[in-house]
N, C-alpha and C positions, 0 to 999 in steps of 0.2 A: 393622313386624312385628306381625301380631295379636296378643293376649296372649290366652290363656287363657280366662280371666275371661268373655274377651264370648261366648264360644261356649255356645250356649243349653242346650247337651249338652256335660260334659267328656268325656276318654276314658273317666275311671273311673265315669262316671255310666252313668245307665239312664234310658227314659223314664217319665214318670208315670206310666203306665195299658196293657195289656197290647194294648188296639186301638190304641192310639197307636204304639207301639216296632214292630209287623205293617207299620202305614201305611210308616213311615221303612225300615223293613227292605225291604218291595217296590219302594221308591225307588231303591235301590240295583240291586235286579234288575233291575229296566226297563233303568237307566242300564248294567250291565254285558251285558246279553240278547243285543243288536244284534254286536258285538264277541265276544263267547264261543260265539255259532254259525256267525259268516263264518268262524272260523279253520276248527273242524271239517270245514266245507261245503265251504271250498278244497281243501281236501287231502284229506279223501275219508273221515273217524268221522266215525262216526253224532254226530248232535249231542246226544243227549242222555248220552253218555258224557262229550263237556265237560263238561256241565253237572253231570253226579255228581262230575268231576273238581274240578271250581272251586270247587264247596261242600266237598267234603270237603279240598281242598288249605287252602282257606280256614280250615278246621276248625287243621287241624293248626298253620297257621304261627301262628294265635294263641295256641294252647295253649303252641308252642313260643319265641314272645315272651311269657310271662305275661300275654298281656290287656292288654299297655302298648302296642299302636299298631292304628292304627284304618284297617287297609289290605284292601281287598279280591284274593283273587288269581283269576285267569283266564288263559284260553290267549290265546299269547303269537301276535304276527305275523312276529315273526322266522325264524322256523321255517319258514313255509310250505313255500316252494318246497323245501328239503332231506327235509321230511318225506315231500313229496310226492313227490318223487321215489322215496323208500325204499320208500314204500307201494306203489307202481307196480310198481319193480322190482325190491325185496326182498319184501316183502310186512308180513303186522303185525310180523313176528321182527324185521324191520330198525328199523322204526316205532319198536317197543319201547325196543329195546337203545339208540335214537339219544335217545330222551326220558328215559331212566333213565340214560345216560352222563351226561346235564347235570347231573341231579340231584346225581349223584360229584362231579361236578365244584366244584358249588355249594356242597357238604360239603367235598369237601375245603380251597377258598377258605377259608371259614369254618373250620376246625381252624388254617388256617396265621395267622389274623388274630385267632384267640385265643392262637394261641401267643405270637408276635411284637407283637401289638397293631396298630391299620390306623393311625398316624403316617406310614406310608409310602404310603398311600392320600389320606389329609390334604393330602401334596405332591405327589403324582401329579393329584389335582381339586382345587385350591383354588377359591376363589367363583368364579373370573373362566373355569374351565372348567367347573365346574357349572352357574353360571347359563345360560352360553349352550346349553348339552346340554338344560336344563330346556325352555327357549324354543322347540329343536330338535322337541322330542318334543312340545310343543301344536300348532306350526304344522304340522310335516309330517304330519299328521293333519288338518290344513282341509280339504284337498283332497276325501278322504271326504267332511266333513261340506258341503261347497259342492255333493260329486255328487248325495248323497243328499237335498240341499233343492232340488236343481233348476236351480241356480244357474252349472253348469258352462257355461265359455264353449261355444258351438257346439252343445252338446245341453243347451238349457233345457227345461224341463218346467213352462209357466203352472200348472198344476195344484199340482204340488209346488211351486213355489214360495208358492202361496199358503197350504197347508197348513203349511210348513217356519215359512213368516213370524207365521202364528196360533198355532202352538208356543211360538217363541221369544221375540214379542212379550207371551203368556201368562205367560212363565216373569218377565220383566223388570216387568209390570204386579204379578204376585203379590209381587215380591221388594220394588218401590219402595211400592207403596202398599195390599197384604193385612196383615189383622192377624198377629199373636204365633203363631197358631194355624195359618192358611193361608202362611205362612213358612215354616215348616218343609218343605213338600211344595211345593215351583217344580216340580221335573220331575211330577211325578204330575201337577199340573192342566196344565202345556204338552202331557203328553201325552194326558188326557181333550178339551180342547182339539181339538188336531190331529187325535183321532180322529174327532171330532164332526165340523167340518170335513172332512176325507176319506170321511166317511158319507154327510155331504151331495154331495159333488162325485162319487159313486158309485165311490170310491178304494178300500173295502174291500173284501176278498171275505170273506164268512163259511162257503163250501162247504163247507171243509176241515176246520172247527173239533171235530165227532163222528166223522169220516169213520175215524179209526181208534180207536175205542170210549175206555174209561177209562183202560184201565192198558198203560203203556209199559214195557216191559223193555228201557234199554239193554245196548249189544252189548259186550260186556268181551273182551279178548281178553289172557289171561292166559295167563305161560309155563307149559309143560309142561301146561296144561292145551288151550288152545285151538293153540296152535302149539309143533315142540321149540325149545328156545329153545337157542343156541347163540351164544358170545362172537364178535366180528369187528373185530379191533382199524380196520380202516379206515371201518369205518361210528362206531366211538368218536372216532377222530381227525376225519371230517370235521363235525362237529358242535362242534368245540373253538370256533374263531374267532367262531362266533357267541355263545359263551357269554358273552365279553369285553365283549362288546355290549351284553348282557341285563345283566350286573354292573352295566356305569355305567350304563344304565337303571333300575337296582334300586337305586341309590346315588342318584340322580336323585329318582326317586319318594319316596325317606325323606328328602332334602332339604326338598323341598317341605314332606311333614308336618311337619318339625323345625320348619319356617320360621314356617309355619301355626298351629303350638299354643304358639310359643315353646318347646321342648324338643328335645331333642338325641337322638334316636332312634339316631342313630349311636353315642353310648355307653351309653345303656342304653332298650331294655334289651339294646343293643350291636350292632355292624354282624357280626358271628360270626354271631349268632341271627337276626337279620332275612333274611340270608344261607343259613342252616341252614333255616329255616322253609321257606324258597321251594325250597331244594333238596331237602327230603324231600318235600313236597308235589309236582312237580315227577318222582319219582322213582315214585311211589305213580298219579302220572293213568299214567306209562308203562308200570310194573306192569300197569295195568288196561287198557291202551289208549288212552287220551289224551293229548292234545296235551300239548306244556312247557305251563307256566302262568309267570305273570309277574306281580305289583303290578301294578293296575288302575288308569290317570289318570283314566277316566273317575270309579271311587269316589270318588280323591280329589277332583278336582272337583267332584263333588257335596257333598262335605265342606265343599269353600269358597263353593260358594253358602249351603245351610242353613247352617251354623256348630254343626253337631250331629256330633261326632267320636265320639260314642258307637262304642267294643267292641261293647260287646251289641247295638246294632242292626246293625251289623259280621258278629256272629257270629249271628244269627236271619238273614239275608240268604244267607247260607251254606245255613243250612236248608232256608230259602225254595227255593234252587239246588236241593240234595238232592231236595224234594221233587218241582220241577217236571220234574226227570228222568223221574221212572216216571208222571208227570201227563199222559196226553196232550192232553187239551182244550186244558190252560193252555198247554204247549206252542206250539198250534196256535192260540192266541188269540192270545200275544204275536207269535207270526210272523206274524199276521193284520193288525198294525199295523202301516202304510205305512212306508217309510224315508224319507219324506220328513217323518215326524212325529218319529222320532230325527234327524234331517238337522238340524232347527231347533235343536234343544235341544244337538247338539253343536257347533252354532258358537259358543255359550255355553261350556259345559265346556272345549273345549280350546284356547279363546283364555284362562282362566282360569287353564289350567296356564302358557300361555307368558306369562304377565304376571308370576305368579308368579318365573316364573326371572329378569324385568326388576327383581322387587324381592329378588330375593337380590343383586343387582348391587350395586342401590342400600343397602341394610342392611351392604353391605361397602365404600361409599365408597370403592368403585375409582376410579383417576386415568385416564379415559381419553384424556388427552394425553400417558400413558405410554406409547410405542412398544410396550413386549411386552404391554399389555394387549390395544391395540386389533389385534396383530397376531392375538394368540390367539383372541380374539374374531368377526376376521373371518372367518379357516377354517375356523374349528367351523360357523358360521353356514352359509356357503358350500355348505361339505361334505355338510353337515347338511342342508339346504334343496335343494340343487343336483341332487341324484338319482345321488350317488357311490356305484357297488356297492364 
């Protein structure tokens, strides 16, 4: 288990110098970017309401953790197909009401596990279901990052594969052998990197990047203002079962940090509030029109390559979001960058997360010549992996 100590940034630190703490904070944007506009773009908001969504949910859940965990939040994949469906054939009112029912939901969790305390959550995931749920959640996310580097069996893409591999290769040169200084930023040079590369192989387009002037105003569609907003208990009920999902996913993800910094995120500053944060955030994109929002792997994985768990670059990252919502250029610069140049960098990040879940295993000196480990073990894995609706 890391300690502490080694991380160049603790939680409660800041960076040295104000261009410094900007550098780390857009790190994070990049890394969450790719991920916070397919959700929008599947199911059919505007993407820069994500993006106001994810910063200001972002905002909230740390104000609502006092500054004690160093998690990014974003719109979630779980959701898709339900949402889009709502949208389709309810319209935003269903949209709404289906992404503000979680948030209740995620409050109400939270009330009930300060009342009673999460002991009973404790035995419901111990390591030996956490870990494997951890493992779960980096790998079935390869797939993406194999599509998006070119690498899929049957549709390879020479191109993107070369760019994917100048990323990624960029990211592992910087981290083994860059100083003190170019350490801190792996993704920013894999993806300066990959761009460069994708320039050359004539991979970019820059058409787009003024085509819709400076200033963006995303699309908010707020009740009683933009639609009547009206309760519909069955559009609240079928959005339930995924909640459950998003939880051990959300228990999942504070696992990891726990593991990460050596601190127990789950008692303080407590699985209530970690829980509360994501559900008022979560409550507030649906208010506005945005997608659920969920704890970001890709954040934390970028956590565990720099070793800079810095809040404050955490929460300017947030900002960064904010901003580039009503930003159109920026907007249209980061979408300007190939996915085969995010492709590389996240076969990095989300094998980082599933390794992680390999050393909560081992940090719990599980017996796996114990029958109920290896049987827990195997289904989750299966399940998990296998493509089970």
């Amino acid at each position: 288990m890391n300690e502490e100590i080694n991380f160049k940034y603790g939680v409660d630190e800041k960076p040295e110098s104000k261009k410094e703490s900007f550098v780390l904070s857009l790190q994070h944007v990049f890394a969450m970017f790719g991920s916070t506009i397919l959700v929008p773009t599947l199911i059919g908001i505007d993407v820069s309401t994500a993006l106001l969504t994810a910063g200001l949910g972002t905002l909230i859940y740390t104000s609502i953790t006092s500054k004690k965990v160093p998690v990014f939040i974003g719109s979630s994949f779980a959701y898709i197909a339900i949402l889009t469906e709502l949208l389709n054939n309810v319209g935003p009112s269903g949209l709404g009401l289906a992404v503000m029912s979680v948030g209740i939901v995620y409050m109400l969790i939270s009330l009930v596990i300060k009342l009673i305390g999460f002991g009973w959550i404790d035995k419901m995931l111990p390591p030996i279901v956490i870990g494997p749920i951890i493992i779960v959640i980096g790998l079935s996310l390869a797939p993406v990052a194999i599509k998006n580097a070119g690498f899929l069996a049957g549709n390879t893409n020479t191109k993107s594969m070369i760019i994917a591999l100048v990323s990624m290769l960029t990211v592992v040169l910087v981290l083994l052998r860059g100083n003190k200084k170019i350490q801190m930023i792996p993704i920013i040079s894999g993806i300066l990197a990959g761009y460069v590369m994708a320039m050359g192989l004539g991979e970019v387009d820059y058409s787009g990047i003024f085509s819709d002037g400076l200033l963006n105003l995303p699309t908010l569609n707020i009740p009683w203002i933009s639609y009547k907003f009206h309760l519909d208990l069955g559009i609240m009920i079928s959005v339930l079962p995924l909640v459950f999902v998003t939880v051990a996913e959300h228990i999942g993800d504070h696992t990891v940090s726990s593991s990460m910094l050596n601190k127990n995120f789950l008692k303080d500053p407590g699985l209530d509030r970690t829980l509360l944060g994501d559900g008022v955030a979560t409550f507030v994109a649906g208010f506005l029109g945005g997608p659920v929002n969920t704890t970001y792997a890709e954040n934390t994985g970028v956590i565990m390559l720099t070793k800079i768990a810095s809040v404050s670059v955490i929460r300017n990252a947030a900002i960064c979001s904010i901003i580039l919502a009503f930003c159109a250029p920026m907007i249209n610069f980061i979408n300007s960058i190939p996915m085969a140049v995010m492709g590389g960098i996240s076969i990095i990040l989300f094998g980082m997360i599933a390794q992680n879940g390999i050393r909560i295993l081992i940090n719990a000196q599980l017996d796996f010549s114990h029958a109920r480990n290896m049987i827990i073990c195997a289904v989750i894995l299966v399940f998990g992996l296998g493509g089970a609706a």
